[in-house]
N, CA, C and O atoms as CSV, one atom per row, in Angstrom:
chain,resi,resn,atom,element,x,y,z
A,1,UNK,N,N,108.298,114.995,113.554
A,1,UNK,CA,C,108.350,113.844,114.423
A,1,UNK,C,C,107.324,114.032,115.545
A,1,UNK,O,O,107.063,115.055,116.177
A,2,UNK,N,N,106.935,113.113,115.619
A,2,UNK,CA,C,105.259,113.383,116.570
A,2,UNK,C,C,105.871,112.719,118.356
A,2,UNK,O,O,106.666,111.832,118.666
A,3,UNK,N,N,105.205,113.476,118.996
A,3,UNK,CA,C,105.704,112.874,120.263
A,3,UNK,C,C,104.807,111.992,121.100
A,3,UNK,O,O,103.631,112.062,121.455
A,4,UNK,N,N,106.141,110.834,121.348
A,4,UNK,CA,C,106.052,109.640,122.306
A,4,UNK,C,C,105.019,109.382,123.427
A,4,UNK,O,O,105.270,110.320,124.184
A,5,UNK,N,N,104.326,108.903,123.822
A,5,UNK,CA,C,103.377,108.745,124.568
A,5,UNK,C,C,103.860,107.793,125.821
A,5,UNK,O,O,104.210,106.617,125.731
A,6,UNK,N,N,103.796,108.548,126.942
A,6,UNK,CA,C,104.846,108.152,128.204
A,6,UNK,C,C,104.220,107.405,128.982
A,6,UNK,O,O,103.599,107.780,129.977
A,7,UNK,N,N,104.373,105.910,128.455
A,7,UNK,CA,C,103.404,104.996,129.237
A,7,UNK,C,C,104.294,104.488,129.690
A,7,UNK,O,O,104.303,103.349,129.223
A,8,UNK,N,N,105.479,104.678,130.654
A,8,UNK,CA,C,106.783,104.396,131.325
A,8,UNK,C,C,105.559,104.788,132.722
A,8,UNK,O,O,105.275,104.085,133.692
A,9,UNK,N,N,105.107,105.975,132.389
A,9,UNK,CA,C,104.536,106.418,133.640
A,9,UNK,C,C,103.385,105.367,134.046
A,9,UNK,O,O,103.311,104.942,135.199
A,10,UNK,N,N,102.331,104.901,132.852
A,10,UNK,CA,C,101.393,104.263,133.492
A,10,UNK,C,C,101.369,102.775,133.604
A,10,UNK,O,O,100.258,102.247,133.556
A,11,UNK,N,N,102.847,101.708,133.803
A,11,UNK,CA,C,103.279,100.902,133.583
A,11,UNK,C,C,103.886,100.392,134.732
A,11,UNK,O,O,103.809,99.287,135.270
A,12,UNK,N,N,104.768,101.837,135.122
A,12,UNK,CA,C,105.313,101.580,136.199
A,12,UNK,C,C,104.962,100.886,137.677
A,12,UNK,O,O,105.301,99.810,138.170
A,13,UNK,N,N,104.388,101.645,138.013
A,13,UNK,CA,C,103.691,101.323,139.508
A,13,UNK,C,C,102.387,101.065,139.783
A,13,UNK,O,O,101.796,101.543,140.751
A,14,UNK,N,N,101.768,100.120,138.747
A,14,UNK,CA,C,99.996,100.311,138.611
A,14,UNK,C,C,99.599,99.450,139.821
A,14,UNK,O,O,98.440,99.092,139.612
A,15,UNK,N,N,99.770,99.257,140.278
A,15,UNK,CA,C,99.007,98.954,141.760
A,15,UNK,C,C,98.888,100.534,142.719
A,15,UNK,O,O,97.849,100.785,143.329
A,16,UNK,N,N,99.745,101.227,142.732
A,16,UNK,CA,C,99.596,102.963,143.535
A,16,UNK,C,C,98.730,103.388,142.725
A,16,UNK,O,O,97.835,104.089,143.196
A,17,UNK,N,N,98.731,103.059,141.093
A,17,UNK,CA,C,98.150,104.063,140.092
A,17,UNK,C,C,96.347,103.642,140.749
A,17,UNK,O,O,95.430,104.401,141.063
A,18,UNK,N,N,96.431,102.239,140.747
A,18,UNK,CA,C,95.088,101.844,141.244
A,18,UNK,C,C,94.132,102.426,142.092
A,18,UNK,O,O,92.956,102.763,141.956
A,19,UNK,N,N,95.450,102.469,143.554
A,19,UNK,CA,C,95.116,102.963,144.972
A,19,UNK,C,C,94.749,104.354,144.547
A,19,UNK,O,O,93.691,104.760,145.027
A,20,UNK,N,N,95.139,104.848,144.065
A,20,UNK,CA,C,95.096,106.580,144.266
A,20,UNK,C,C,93.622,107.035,143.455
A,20,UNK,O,O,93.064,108.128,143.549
A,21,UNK,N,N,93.186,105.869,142.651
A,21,UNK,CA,C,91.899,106.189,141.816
A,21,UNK,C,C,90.649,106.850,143.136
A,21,UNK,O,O,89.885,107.812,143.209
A,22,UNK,N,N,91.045,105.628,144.056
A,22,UNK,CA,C,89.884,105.531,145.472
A,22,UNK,C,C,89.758,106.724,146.236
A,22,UNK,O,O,88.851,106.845,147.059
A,23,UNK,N,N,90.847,107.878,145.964
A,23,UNK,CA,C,91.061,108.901,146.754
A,23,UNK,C,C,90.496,109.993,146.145
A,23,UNK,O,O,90.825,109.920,144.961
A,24,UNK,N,N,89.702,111.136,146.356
A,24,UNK,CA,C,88.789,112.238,145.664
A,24,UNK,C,C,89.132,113.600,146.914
A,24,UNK,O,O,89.322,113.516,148.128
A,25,UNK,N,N,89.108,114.514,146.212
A,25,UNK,CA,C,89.498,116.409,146.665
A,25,UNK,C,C,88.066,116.922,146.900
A,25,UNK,O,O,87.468,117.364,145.919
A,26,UNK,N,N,87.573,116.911,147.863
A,26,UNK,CA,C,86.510,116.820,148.892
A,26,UNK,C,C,86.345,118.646,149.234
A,26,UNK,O,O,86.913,118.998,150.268
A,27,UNK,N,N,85.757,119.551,148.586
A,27,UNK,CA,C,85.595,121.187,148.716
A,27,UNK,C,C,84.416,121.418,149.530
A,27,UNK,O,O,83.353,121.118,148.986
A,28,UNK,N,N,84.354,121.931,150.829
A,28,UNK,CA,C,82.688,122.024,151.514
A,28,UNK,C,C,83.093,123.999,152.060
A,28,UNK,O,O,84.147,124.417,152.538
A,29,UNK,N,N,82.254,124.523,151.849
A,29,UNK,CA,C,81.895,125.667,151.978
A,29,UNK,C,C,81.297,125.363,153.055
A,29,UNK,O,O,80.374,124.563,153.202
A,30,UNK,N,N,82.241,126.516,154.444
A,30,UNK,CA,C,81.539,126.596,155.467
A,30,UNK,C,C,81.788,128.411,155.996
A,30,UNK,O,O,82.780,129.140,155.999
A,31,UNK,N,N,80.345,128.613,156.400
A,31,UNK,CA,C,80.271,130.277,156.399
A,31,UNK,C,C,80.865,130.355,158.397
A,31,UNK,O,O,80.873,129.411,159.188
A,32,UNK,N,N,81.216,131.585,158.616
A,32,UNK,CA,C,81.842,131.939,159.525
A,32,UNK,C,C,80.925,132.394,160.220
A,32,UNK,O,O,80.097,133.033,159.570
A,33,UNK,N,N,80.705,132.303,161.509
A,33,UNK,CA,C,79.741,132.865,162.300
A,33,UNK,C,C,79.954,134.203,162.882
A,33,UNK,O,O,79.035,134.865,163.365
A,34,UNK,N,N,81.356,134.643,162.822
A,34,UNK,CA,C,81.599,136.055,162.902
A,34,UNK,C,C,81.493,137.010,161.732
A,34,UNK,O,O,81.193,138.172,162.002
A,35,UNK,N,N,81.651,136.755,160.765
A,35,UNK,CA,C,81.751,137.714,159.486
A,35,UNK,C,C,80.583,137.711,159.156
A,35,UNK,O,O,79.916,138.745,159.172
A,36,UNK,N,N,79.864,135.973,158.609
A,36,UNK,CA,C,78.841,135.926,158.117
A,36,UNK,C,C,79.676,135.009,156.878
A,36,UNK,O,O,79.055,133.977,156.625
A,37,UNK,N,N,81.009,135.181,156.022
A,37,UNK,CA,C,81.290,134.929,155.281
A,37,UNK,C,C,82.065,133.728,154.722
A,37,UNK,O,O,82.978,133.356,155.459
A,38,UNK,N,N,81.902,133.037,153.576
A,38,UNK,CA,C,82.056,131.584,153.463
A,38,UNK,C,C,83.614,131.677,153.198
A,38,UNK,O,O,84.140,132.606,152.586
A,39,UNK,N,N,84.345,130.494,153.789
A,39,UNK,CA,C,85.556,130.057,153.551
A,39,UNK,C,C,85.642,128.484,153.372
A,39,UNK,O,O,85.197,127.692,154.203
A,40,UNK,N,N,86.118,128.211,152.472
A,40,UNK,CA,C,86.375,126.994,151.540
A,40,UNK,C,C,87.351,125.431,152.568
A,40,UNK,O,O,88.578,125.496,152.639
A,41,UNK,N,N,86.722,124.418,153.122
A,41,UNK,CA,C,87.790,123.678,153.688
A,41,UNK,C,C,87.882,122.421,152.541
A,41,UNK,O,O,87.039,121.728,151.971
A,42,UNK,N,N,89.169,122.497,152.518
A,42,UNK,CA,C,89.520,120.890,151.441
A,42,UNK,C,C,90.318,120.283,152.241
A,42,UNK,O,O,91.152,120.472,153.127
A,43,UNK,N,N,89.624,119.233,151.447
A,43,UNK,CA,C,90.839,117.845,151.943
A,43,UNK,C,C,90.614,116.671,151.022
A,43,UNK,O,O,89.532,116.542,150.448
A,44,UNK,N,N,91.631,115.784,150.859
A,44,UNK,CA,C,91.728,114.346,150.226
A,44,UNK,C,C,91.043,113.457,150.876
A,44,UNK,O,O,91.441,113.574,152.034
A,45,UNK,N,N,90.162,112.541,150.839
A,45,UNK,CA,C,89.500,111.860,151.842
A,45,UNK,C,C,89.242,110.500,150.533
A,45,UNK,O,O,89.198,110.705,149.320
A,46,UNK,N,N,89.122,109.334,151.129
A,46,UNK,CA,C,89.059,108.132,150.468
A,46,UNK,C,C,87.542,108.095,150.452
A,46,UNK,O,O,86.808,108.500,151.353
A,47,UNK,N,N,87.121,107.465,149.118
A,47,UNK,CA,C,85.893,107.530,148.633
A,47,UNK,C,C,85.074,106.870,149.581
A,47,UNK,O,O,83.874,107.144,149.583
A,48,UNK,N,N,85.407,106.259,150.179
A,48,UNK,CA,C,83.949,105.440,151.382
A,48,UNK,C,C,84.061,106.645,152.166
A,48,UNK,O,O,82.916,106.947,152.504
A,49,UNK,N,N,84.907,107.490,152.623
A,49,UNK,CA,C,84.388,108.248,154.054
A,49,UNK,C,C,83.770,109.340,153.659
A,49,UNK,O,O,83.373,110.063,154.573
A,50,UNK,N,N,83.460,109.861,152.028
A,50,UNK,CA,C,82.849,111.090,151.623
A,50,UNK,C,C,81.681,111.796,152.350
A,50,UNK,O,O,81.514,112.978,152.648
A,51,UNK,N,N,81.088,110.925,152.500
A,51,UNK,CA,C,79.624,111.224,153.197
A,51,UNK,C,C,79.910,111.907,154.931
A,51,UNK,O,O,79.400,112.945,155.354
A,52,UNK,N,N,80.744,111.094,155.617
A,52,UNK,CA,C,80.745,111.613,156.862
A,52,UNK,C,C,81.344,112.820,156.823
A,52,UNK,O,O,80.851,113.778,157.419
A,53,UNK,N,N,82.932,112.952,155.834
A,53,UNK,CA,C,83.370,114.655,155.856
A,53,UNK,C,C,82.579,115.337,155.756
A,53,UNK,O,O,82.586,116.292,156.533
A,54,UNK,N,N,81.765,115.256,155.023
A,54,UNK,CA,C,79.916,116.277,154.231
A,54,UNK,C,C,79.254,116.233,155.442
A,54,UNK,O,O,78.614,117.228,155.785
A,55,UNK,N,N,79.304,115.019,156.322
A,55,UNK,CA,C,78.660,115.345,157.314
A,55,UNK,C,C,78.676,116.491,158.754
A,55,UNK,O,O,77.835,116.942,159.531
A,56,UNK,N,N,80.519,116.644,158.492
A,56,UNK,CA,C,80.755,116.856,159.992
A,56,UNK,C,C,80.368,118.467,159.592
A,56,UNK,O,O,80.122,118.863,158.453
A,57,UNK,N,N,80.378,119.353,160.933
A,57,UNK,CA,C,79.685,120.685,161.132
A,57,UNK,C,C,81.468,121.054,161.875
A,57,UNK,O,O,81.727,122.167,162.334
C-alpha cells in the first residue's frame, strides 16, 4: 500500500502558505575585531529588505 500524499497540509491555510513564500534565512559572515575570527549572524528577513540586512555593518 503506497502512501497518501498530505495535501490536508497544502490546502489548508494557503493564504499563510503564500505569505511565508516572501520570507528567506538571510546567513552574513561577520569577522570579530578582537579574535580576527568569523561568526555567522542569521535571521528571517522579508524578501524586499534583503539588501539593507547585507547592508548593515
Amino acid at each position: 500500500m503506497a502512501k497518501q500524499a498530505k495535501t490536508a497540509i497544502k490546502t489548508k491555510d494557503q493564504k499563510a502558505a503564500a505569505e511565508a513564500k516572501n520570507w528567506t534565512k538571510v546567513i552574513r559572515a561577520v569577522r570579530s575585531p578582537k579574535t580576527g575570527a568569523y561568526t555567522f549572524k542569521e535571521s528571517i528577513v522579508h524578501k524586499d529588505k534583503i539588501k539593507d540586512f547585507l547592508a548593515k555593518k
